[in-house]
Rosetta silent file (secondary structure, phi, psi, omega in degrees, C-alpha in Angstrom):
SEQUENCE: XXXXXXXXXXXXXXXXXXXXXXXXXXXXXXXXXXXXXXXXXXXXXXXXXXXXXXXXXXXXXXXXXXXXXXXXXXXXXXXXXXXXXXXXXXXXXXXXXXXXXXXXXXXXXXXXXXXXXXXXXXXXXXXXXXXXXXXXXXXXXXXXXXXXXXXXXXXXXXXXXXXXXXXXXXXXXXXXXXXXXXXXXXXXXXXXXXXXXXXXXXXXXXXXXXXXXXXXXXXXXXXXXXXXXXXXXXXXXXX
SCORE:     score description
SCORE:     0.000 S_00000001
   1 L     0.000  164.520 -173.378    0.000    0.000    0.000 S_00000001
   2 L  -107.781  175.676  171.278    0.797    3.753   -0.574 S_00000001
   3 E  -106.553  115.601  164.238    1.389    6.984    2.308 S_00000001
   4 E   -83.437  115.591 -163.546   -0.772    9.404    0.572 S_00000001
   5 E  -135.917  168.086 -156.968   -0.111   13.045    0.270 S_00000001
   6 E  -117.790  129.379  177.003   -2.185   16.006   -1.150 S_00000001
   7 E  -122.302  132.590 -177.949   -0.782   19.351   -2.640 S_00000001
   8 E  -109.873  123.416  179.207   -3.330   22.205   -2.661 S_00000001
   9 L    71.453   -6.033 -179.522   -2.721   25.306   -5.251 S_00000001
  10 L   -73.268  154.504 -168.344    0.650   24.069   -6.316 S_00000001
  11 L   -78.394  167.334 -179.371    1.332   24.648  -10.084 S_00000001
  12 H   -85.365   12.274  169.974    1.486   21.064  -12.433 S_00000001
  13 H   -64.685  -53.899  177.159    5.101   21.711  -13.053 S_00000001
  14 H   -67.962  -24.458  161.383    5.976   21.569   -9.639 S_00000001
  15 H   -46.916  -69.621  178.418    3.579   18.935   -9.222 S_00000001
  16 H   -60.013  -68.693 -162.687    5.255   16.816  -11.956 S_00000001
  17 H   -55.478  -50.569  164.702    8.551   17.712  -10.656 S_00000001
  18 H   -60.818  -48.459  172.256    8.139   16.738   -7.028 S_00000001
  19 H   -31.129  -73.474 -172.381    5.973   13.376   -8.072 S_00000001
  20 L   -59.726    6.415  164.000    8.983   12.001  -10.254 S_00000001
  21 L  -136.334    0.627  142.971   11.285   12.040   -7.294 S_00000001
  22 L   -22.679  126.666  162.779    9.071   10.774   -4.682 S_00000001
  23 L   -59.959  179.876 -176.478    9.494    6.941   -3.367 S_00000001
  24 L   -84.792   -8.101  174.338    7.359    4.675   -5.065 S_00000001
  25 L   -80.619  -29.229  165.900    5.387    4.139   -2.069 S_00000001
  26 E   -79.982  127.750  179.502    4.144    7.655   -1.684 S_00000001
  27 E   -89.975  177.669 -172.305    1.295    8.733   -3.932 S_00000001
  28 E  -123.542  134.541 -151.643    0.939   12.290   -4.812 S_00000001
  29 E  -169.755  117.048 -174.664   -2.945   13.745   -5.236 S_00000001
  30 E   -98.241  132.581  176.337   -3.360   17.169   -6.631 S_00000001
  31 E  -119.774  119.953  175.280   -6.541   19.470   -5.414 S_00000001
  32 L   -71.138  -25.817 -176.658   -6.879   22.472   -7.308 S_00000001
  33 L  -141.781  150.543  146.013   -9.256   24.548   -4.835 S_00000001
  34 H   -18.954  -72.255 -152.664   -9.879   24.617   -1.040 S_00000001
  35 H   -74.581   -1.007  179.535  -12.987   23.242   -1.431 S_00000001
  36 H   -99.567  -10.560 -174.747  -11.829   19.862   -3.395 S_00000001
  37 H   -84.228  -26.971 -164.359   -9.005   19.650   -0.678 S_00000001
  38 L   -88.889  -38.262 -171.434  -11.227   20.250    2.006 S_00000001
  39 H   -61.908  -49.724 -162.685  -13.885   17.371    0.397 S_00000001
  40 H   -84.441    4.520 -176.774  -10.699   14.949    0.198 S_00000001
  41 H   -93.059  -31.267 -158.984   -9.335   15.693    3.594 S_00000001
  42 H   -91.426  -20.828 -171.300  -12.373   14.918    4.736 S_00000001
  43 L  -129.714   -6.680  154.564  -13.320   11.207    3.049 S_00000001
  44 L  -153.420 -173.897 -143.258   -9.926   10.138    2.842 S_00000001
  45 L  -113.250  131.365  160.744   -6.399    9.653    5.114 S_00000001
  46 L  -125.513  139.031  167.135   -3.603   11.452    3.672 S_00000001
  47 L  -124.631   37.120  173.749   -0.476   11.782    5.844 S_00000001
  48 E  -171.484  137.526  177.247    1.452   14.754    4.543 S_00000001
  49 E  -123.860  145.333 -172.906    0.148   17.826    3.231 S_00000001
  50 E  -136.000   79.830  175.249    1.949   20.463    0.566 S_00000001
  51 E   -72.833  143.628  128.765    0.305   23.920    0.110 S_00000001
  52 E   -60.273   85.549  175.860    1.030   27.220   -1.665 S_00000001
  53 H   -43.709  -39.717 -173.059    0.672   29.819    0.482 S_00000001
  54 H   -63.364  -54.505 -173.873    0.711   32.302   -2.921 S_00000001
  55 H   -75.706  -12.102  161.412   -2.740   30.344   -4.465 S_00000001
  56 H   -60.226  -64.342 -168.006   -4.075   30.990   -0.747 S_00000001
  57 H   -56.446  -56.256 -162.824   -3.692   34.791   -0.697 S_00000001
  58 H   -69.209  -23.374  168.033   -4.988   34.962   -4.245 S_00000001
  59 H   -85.603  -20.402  150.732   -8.482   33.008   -3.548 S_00000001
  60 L   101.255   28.618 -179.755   -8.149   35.066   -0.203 S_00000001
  61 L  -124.360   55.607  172.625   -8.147   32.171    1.898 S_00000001
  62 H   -59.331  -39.046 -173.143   -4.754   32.703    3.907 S_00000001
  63 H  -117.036   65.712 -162.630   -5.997   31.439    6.814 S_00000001
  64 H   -87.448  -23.991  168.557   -7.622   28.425    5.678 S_00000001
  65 H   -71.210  -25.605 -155.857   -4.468   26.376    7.128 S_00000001
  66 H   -58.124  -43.388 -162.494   -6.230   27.385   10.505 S_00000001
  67 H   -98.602   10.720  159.620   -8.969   24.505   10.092 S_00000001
  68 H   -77.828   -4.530  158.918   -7.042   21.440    8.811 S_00000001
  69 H   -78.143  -35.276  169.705   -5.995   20.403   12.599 S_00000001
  70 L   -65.806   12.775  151.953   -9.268   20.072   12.884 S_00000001
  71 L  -127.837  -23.357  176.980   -9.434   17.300   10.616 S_00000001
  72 L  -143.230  135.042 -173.442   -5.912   16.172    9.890 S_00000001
  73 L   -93.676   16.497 -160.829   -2.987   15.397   12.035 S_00000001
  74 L  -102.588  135.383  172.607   -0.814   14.873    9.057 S_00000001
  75 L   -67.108  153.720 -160.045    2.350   17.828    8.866 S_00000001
  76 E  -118.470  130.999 -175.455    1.897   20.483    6.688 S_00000001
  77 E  -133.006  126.641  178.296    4.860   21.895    4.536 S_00000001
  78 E  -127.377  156.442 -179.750    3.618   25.271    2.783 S_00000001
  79 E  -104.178  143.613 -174.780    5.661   26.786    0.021 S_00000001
  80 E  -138.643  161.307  168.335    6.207   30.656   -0.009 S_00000001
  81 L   -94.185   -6.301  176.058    7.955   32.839   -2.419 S_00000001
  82 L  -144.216   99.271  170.388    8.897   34.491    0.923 S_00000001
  83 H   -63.607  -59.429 -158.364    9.294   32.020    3.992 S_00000001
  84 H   -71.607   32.637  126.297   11.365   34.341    6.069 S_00000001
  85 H   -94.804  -18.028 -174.731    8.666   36.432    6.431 S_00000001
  86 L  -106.090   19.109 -174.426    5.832   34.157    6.341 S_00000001
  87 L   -63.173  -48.097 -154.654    7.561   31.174    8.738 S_00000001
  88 H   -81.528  -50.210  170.496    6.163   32.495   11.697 S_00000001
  89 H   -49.481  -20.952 -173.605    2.272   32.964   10.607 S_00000001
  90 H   -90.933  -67.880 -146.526    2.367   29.474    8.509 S_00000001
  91 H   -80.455  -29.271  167.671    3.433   28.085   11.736 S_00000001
  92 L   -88.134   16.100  170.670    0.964   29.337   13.867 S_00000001
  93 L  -127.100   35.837  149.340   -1.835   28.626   12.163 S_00000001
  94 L   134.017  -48.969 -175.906   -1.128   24.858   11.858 S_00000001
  95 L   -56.576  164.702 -166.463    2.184   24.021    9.227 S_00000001
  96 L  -103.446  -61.111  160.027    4.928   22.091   10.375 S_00000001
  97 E  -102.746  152.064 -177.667    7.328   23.665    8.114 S_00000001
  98 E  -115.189   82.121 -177.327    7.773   27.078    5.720 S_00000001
  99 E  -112.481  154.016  178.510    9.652   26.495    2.520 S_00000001
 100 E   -50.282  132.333  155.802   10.921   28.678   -0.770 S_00000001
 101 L   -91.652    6.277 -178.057    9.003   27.452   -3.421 S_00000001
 102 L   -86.551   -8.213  171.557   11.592   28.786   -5.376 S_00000001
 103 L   -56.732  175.032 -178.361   13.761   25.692   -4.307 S_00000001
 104 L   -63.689  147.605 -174.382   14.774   23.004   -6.451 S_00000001
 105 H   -49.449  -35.918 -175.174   11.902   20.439   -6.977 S_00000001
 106 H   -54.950  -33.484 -161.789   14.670   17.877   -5.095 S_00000001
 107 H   -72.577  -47.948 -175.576   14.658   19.850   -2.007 S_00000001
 108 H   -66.368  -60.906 -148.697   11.081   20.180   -1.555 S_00000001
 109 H   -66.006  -29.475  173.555   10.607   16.133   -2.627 S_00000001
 110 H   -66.765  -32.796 -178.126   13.432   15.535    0.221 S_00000001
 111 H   -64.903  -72.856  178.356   11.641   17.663    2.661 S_00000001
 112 H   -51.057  -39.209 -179.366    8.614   16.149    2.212 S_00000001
 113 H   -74.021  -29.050  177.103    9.751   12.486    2.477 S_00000001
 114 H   -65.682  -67.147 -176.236   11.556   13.643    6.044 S_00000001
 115 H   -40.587  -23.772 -179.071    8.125   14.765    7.295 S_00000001
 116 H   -73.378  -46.835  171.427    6.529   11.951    6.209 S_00000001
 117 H   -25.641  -66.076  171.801    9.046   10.109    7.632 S_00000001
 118 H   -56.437  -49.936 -142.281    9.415   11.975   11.726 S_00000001
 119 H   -82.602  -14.098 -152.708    5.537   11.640   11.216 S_00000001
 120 H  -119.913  -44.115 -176.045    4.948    8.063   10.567 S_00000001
 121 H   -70.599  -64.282  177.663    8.078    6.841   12.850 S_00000001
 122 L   -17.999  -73.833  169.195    6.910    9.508   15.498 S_00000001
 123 L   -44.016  -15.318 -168.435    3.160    7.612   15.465 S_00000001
 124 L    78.095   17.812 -151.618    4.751    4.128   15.782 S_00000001
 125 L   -95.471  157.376  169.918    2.881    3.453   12.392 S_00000001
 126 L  -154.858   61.464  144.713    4.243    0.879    9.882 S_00000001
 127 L   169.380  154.470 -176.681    2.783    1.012    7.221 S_00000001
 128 L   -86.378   63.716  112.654   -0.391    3.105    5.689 S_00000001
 129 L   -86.284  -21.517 -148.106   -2.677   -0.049    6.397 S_00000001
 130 L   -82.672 -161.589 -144.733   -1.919   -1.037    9.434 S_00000001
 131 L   -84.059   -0.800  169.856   -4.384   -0.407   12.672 S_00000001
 132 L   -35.474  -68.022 -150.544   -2.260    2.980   13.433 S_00000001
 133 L   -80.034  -41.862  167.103   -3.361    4.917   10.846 S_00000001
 134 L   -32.994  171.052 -173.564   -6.955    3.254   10.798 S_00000001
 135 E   -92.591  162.031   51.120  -10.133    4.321   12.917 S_00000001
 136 E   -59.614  167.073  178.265  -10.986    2.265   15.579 S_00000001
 137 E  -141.099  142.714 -173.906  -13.115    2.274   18.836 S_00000001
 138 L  -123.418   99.339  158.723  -12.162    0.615   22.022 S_00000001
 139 L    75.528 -146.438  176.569  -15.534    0.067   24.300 S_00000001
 140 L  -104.559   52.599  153.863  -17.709    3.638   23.432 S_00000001
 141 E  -132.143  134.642 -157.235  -14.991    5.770   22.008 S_00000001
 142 E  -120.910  136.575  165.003  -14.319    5.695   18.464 S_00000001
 143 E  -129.154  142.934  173.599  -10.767    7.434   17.292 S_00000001
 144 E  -105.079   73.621 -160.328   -9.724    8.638   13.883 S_00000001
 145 L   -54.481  -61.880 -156.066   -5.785    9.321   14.454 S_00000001
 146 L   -49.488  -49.630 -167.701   -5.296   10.666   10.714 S_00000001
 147 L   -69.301  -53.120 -144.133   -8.244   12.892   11.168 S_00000001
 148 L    30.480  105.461 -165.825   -8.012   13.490   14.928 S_00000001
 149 L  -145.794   81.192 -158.655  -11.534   12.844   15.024 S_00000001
 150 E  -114.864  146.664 -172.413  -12.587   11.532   18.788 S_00000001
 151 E  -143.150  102.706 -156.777  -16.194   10.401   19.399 S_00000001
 152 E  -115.256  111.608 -178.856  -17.269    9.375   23.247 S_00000001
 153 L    47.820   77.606  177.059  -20.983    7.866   23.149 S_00000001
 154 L    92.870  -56.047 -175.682  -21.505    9.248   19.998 S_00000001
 155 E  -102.854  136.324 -173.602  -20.834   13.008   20.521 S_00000001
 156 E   -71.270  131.876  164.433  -18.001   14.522   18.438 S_00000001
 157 E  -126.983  130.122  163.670  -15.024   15.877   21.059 S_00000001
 158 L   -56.286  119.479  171.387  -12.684   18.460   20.480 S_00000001
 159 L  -136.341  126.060 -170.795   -9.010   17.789   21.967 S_00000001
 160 L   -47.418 -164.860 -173.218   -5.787   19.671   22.144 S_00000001
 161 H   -90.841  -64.652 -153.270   -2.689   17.713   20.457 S_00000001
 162 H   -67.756  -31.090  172.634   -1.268   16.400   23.930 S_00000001
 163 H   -64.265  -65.380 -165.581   -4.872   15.470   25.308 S_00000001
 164 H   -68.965  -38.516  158.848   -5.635   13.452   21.820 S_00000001
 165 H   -71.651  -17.413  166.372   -2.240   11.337   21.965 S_00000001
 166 H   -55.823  -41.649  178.367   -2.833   10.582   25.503 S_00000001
 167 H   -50.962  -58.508 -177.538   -6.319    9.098   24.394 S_00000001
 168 H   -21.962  -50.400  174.558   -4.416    7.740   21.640 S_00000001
 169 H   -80.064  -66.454 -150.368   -2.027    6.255   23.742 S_00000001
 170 H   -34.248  -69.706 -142.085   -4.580    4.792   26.395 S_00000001
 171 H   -65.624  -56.566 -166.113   -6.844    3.292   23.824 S_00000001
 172 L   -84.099   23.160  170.265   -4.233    1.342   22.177 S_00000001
 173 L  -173.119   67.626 -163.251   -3.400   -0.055   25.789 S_00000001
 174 L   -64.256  169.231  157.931   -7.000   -0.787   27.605 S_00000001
 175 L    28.795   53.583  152.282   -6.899   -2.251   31.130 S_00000001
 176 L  -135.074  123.260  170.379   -2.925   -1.783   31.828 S_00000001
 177 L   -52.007  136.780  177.330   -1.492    0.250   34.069 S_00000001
 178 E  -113.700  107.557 -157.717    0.457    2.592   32.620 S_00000001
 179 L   -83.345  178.660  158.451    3.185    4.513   34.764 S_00000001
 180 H   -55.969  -26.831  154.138    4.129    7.937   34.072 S_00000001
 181 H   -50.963  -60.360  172.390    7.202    7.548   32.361 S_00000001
 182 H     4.750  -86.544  178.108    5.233    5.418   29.850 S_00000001
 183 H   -49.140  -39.871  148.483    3.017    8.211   29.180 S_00000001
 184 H   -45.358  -59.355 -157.885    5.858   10.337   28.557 S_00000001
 185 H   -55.046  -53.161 -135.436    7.874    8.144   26.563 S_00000001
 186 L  -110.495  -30.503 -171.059    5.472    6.662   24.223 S_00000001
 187 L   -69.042  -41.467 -164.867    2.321    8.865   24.442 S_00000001
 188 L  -134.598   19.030 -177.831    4.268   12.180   23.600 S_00000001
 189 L    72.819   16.723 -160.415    7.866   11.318   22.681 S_00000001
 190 L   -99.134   97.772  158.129    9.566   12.478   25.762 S_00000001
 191 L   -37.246  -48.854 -156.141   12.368   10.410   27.137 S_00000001
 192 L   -80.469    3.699 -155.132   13.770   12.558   29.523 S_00000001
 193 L    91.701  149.710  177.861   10.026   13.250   31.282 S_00000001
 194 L   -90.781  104.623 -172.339    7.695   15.747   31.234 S_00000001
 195 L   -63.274  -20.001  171.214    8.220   18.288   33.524 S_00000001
 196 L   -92.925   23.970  168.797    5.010   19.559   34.448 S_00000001
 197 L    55.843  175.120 -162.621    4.015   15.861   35.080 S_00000001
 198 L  -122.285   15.158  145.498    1.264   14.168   33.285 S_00000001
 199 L   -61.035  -28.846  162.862   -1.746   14.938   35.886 S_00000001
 200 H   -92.722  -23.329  164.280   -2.976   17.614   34.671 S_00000001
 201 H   -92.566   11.807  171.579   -3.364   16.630   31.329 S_00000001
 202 H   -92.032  -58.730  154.501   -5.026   13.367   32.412 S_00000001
 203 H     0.984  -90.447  178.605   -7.235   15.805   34.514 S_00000001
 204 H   -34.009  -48.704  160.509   -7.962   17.788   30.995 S_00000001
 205 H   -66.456  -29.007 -175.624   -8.798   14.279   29.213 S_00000001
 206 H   -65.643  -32.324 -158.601  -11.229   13.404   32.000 S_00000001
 207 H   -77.015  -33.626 -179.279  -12.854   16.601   31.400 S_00000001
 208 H  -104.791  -18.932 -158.994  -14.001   15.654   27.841 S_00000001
 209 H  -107.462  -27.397 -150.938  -14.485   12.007   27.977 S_00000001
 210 L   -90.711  115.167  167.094  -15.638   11.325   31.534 S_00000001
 211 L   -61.972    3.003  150.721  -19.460   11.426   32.311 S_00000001
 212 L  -112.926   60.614 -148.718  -18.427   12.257   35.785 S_00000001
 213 H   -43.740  -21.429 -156.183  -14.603   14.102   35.856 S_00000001
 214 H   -84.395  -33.243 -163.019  -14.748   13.774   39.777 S_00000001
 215 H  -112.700   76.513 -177.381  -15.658   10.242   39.837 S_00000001
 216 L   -55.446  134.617  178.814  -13.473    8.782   36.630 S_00000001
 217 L  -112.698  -28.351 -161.199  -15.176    5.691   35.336 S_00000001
 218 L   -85.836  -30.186 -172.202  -12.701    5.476   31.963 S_00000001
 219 E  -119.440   82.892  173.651   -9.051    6.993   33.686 S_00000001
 220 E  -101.295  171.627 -176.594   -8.524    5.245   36.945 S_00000001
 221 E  -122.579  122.379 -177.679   -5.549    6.101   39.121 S_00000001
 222 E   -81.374  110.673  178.504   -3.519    3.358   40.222 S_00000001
 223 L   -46.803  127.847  147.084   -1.810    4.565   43.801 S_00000001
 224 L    70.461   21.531  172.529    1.922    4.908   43.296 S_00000001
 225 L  -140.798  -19.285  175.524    1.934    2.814   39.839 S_00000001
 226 E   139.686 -141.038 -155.092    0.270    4.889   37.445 S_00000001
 227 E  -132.453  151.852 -163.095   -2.834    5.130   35.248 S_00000001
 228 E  -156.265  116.111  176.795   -5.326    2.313   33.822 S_00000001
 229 E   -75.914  116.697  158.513   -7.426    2.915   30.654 S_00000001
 230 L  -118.950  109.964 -179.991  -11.173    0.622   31.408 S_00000001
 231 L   -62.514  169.372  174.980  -13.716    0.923   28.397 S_00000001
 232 L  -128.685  107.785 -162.014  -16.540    1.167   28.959 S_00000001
 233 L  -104.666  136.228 -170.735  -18.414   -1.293   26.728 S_00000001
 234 L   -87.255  149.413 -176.632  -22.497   -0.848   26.005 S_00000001
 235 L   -71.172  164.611  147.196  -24.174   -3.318   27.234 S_00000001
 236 L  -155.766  175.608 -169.440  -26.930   -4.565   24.628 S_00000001
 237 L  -142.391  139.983  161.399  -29.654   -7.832   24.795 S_00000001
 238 L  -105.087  155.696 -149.234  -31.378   -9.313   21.838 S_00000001
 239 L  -129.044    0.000    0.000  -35.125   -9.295   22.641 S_00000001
């Protein structure tokens, strides 16, 4: 299978040019407007994204990068004809990186394969079939990782980045204690520990998921060992 990645507004030269030095496992997908980018973000998994900030400005949709974290976790590489001014504004409304589009087509297709790369290794995933990149639901929470898409009995939840890999991590490791290193380590890449400890942002998850935050039925706290993901799976009877 391929790691699928979408370029929005880019011209087909550049288009051509990055494609023919891709690997062969990454496909390439062109969208011409916001709104067919927005359609295909939305019905299918891509894990790298490659905009033109310049076809933004000119449809008047600069900040249009704002609302793909709300549908896709995949890094975002936008091309400028002038990054060092536009580095800081690209990055705060969502890109991972800010590059010249005046570089050589290699540079950008090298660029792009390290993000896919940090992004895919980062996730633990390996490969785009396996159950990584897929949706699943563990008990009544359904997760979309690609998407970051979280759904607790149903109702659509909003979650920061470090709150949605904690679910992330839980979910993929029901009814084990987990210590706090762990949860560093694995949930958010931190060897050395997190310094502001990982209670308050289990706190923060409780807050969205739990129908009671005081009285956790899904996040229990193990004294002095850690943390324990328990689904909570509906019951049903056949009548």
């Amino acid at each position: 299978m391929e790691y699928q990645a979408l370029t929005v507004g880019i011209s087909d030269e550049l288009f051509s040019g990055i494609e023919s030095l891709l690997s062969s496992h990454i496909r390439l997908m062109p969208s011409l407007t916001v709104k067919d980018a927005a359609y295909l973000l939305e019905k299918s998994i891509f894990h790298l994204l490659i905009i033109d900030i310049e076809y933004l400005r000119k449809v008047h949709q600069s900040d249009w990068l704002a609302g793909i974290r709300r549908i896709s976790f995949a890094p975002v590489i936008v091309l400028s004809d002038t990054p060092e001014q536009d580095t800081h504004s690209m990055v705060q409304l969502g890109a991972d990186i800010c590059v010249s589009s005046k570089h050589p087509y290699s540079i950008i297709a090298d660029l792009a394969q390290a993000q896919l790369r940090r992004y895919t290794e980062y996730n633990h995933y390996t490969g785009p079939g396996s159950i990584e990149v897929s949706p699943f639901g563990v008990g009544d929470i359904f997760i979309d990782p690609p998407r970051r898409i979280v759904e607790v009995r149903g109702q659509r939840v909003d979650l920061k980045r470090r709150e949605f890999s904690l679910l992330l991590y839980f979910m993929r490791n029901p009814n084990i204690v987990l210590s706090s290193d762990q949860i560093c380590e694995h949930a958010w890449g931190m060897t050395s520990g997190y310094d502001h400890g990982v209670a308050h942002p289990i706190y923060l998850l409780r807050k969205h998921i739990e129908p009671d935050p005081d009285s956790p039925t899904y996040i229990q706290t193990v004294h002095r060992s850690g943390y324990r993901f328990t689904p909570n799976y509906v019951e049903t009877c056949d009548i």
